[in-house]
N, C-alpha and C positions, 0 to 999 in steps of 0.2 A: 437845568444847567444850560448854559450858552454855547457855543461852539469855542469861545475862545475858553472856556472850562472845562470844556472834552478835554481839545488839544492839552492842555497843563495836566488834566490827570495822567493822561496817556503818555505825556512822557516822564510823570514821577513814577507810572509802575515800570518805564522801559529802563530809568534810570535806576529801581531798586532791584531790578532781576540781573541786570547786567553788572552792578556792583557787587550784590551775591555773589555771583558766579566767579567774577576775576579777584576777588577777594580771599576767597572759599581756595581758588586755587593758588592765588599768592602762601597761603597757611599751610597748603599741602606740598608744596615746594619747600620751605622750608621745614617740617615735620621730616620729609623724604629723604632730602638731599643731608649730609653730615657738614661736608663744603660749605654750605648754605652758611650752617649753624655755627661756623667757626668764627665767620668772619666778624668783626665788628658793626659795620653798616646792619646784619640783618639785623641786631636787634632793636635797630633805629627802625627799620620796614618791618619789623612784626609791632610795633608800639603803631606804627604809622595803621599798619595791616588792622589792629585790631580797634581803632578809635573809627574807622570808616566801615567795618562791620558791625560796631555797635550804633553808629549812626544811623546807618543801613536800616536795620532791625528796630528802631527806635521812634525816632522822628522821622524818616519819610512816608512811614506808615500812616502816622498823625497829622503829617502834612497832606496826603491823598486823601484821608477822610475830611480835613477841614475845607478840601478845593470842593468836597465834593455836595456835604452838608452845610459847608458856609455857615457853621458855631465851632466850637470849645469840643471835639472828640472826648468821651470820654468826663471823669469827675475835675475838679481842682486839683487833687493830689496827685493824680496819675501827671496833671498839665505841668503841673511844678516840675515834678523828678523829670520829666522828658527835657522840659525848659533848662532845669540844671547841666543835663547832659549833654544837649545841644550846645551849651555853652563854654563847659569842661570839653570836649571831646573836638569842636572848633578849633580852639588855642591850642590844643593839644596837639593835635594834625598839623598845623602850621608851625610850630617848636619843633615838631617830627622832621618838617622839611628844613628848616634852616641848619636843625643836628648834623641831618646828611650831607646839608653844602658845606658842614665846618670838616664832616668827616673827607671828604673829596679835594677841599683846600688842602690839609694836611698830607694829603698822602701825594698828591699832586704837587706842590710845589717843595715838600719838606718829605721827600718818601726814604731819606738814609736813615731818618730817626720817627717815622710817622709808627712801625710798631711800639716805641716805646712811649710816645705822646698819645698813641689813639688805642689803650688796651680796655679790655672788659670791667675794670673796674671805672674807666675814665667812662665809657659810654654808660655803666650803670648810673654815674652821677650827674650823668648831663640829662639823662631821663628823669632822674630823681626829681631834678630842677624843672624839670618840664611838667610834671605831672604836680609840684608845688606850686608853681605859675600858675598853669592852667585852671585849679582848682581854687584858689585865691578868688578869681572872678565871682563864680557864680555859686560862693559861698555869701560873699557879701551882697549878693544880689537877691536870694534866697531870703537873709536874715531883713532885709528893707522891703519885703516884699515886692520887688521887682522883677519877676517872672511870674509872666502867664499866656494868656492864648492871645495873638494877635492878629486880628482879620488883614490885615495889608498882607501879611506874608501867609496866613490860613498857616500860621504852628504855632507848637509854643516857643515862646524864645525872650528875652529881655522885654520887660513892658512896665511902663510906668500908668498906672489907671489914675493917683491921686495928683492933682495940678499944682499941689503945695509943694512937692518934692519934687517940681519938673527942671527947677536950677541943678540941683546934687545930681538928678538922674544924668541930666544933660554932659556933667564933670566927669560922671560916673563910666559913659560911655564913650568919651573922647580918652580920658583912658585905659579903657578897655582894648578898644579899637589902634591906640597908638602904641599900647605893650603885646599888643598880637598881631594884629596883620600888619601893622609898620615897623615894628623891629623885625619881625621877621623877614619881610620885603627886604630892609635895607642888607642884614645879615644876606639873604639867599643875592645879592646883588653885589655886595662887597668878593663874597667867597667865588663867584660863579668867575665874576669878571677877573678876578686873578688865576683860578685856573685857563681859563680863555687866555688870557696873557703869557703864561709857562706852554699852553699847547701851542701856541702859533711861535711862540721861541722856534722850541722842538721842530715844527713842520718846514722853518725857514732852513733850520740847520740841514735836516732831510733832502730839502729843495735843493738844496749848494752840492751838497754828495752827490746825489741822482745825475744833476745839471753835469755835473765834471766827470761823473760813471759815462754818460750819453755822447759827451764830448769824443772823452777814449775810447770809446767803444763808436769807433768809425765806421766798419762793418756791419753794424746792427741792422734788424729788418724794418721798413718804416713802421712796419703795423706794433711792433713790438714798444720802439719809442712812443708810437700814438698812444700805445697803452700805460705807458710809464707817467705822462704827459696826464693821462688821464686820471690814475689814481692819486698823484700830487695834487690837481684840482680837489678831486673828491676826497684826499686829506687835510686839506685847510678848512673847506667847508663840513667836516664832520663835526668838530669840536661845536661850532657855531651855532650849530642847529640840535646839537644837544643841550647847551646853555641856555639858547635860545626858548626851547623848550619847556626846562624848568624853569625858568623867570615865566614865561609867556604865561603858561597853562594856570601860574599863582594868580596871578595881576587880570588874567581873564574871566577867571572865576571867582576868585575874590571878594574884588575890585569893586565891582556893580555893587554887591551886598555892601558893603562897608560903605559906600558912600551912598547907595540909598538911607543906611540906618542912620551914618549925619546928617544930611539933608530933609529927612524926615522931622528930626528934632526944633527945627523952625516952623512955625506956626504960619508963615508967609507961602511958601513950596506946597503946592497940593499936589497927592503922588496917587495915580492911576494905581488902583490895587490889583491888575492885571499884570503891571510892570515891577508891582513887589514881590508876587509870585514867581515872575520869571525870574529875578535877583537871587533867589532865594534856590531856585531851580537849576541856576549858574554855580551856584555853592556848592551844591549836594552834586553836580555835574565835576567836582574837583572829586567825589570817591569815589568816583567811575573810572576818573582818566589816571590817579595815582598808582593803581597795580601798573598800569601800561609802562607808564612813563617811568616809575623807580624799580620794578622789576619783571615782568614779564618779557619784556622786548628784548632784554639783555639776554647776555649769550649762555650765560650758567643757569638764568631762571627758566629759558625758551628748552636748554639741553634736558631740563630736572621734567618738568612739566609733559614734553614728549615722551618721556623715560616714562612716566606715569601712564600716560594714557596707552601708551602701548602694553605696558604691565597689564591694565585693565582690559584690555582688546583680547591679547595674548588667553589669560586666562576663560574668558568666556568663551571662547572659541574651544580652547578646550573643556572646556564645562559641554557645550555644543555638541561637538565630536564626541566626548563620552556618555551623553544621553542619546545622541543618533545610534551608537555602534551596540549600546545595553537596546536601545528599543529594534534594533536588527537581529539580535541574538534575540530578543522577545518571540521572534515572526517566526527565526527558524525552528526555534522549540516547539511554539506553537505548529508547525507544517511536518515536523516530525510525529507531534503527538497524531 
């Protein structure tokens, strides 16, 4: 192995432990919390939750051993079903995220009626549709034989081996690519920028109150205004940099992938199989940052999560204490006898 194929393993196992892990805890958050489970959004984040723990579990594992044996891990049948899944579970993840930017439009610009437009059966059907999408792809990909192991990217994933089929594959995968990661981009882009639009409304209005509170309030302490001053700043730029965010983290990770796989398709483009890898490493680097970004950081997931680990603390401590105080009571029986 080369050193630039150390480095690619070493960060596919750093990207599968730490996906586990925030994943693992996104599930236990919701399991714990009742809150959690009420709301609509979670069960957009538990579908989200559980297509980047199957991925997790799935294909990065088969992606490490191809960085590392540079073949096909594993038989054909096994390469298929992972290939399927990577495929299914891709679209699916990105459906996930545009679901949440329709659910955040709604409640955000439309929130006198968003209970009534965004309830548990409207979110069971918008999954419904998502997980019909998603599986559509690499159903017909399957039945064409168009999944198998591919050395540019070291997984299994979409691949065309027969050159007779290289026009339909090539049709095949532009739309693939433009009923997933383009509709979705545009959806998470339409939905984001209009809540962006209703929160800076809001913060103008805020700004005009504060401004005319500051005016009348002629006795105020300067430190007091400088602080008023100050969370008006750091309220316009909140929204910003949470939209920012969610567009950002898609289009970063994405991005690379998706226009390697078209670029690829030209027999003209000769693509560094160290830079497919990394593409591909940019992808799987989207279910690592998804717990962060759709719920951990938040203030109900960060409360649930603490709540947890203290539960867990709490308990072994006492587990602790009551094996120290029974092995104390051991000593002095024993010093009696």
């Amino acid at each position: 192995m080369s050193i630039w194929e150390v480095i690619l393993a070493f960060v596919v196992v750093v990207l599968m432990l730490v996906a586990l892990l925030a994943n693992v805890l996104v599930l236990m958050c919701f399991l714990y919390s009742a809150d959690i489970r009420k709301q609509v959004p979670g069960l957009f984040i538990l579908n989200l939750t559980f297509c980047n723990l199957l991925m997790t579990v799935s294909n990065m594992p088969l992606t490490l051993a191809g960085i590392i044996y540079k073949s096909q891990p594993g038989g054909d049948q096994i390469c298929h079903i992972v290939g399927f899944l990577e495929t299914f579970l891709t679209t699916n993840s990105m459906l996930s995220m545009a679901a949440l930017s329709i659910d955040r439009w709604i409640a955000v610009v439309f929130p006198l009626s968003y209970h009534s437009k965004m309830r548990y059966r409207d979110a069971a059907l918008i999954l419904s549709y998502t997980w019909l999408h998603s599986v559509s792809f690499p159903i017909v990909a399957a039945s064409l034989s168009w999944v198998g192991f591919h050395h540019l990217y070291a997984s299994c994933t979409l691949y065309n081996k027969r050159p007779e089929d290289r026009t339909q594959f090539v049709i095949f995968t532009g739309v693939f690519h433009s009923l997933s990661f383009l509709l979705s981009l545009i959806v998470l882009c339409f939905t984001y920028l209009k809540v962006l639009k209703v929160a800076r409304f809001h913060c103008k209005r805020i700004d005009v109150i504060t401004m005319q509170t500051l005016v009348l309030l002629v006795d105020i302490h300067p430190s007091v205004r400088e602080r008023c001053l100050e969370e008006q700043k750091r309220r316009r730029q909140r929204a910003t940099k949470k939209i920012s965010t969610f567009i950002g983290t898609f289009i970063l990770c994405f991005a690379p992938y998706v226009i390697t796989r078209l670029v690829e398709l030209s027999s003209v483009v000769h693509i560094n199989s160290h830079w497919g890898i990394i593409s591909k490493c940019l992808a799987y680097s989207k279910v690592v940052s998804d717990p962060f970004v759709y719920s951990l950081l938040r203030h109900q997931y960060r409360k649930t999560w603490k709540d947890i680990i203290n539960k867990i603390l709490k308990r072994s401590s006492i587990n602790s204490s009551a094996l120290a105080s029974e092995s104390h009571n051991r000593n002095i029986l024993q010093l009696n006898e």
